[in-house]
C-alpha positions in Angstrom: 10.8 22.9 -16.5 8.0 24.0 -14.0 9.8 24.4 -10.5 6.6 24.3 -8.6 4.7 21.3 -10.4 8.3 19.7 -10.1 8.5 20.6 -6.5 5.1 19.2 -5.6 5.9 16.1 -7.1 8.5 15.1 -5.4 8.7 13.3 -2.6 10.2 15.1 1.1 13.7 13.0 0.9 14.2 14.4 -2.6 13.3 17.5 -2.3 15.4 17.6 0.5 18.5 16.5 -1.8 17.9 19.0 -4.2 17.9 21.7 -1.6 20.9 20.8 -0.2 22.0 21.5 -3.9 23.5 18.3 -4.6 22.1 17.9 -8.0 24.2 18.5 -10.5 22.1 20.9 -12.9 22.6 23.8 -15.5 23.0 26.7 -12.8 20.2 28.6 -14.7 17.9 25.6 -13.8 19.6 24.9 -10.0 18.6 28.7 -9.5 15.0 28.1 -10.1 14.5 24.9 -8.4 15.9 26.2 -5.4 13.9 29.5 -5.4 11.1 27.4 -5.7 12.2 25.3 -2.5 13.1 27.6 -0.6 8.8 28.7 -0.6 8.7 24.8 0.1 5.7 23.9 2.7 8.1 21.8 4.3 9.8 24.5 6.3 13.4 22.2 6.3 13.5 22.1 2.8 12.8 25.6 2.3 15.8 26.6 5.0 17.9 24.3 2.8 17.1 25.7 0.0 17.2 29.3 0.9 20.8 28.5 2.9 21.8 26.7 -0.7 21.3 30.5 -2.2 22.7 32.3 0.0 26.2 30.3 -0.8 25.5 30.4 -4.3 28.6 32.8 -5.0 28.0 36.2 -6.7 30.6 36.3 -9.8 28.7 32.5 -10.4 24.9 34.5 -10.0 25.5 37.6 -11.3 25.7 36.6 -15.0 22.9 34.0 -14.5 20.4 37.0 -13.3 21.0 39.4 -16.1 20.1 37.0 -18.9 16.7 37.7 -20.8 15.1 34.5 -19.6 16.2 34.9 -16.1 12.9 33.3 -14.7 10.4 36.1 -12.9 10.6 34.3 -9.9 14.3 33.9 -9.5 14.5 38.0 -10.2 11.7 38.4 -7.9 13.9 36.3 -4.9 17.0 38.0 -5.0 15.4 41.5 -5.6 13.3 41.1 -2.3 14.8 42.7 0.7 13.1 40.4 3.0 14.7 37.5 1.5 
């Protein structure tokens, strides 16, 4: 999956589904749609999205984030204090 491609794709009412994060997905795939949202042009969709990982609860993204293929840019979000 390509987040970004996918994200660009889409159009504004879907994206704005996905951010709400009402998808049902693999959490490892949720994770990286929505950290692609959330840099989203569209600045409701990226809120959404960003709000959508904030909730995202810790014992549920703790094990997601230590896996090898944890995607660079879901490591990158979390690890960035001005998140």
């Amino acid at each position: 999956m390509d987040p970004d491609r996918l994200r660009h794709s889409l159009p504004r009412s879907r994206r704005l589904v996905l951010a709400r994060g009402l998808v049902p997905l693999p959490p490892s795939d949720a994770l990286e749609l929505l950290v692609a949202l959330a840099g989203d042009d569209d600045r409701e969709v990226a809120l959404l999205a960003r709000g959508t990982l904030e909730l995202w609860p810790v014992e549920d993204l703790l094990p997601a984030l230590v896996k090898k293929d944890c995607p660079r840019a879901v490591l990158h979000y979390f690890s960035d204090p001005a998140r």
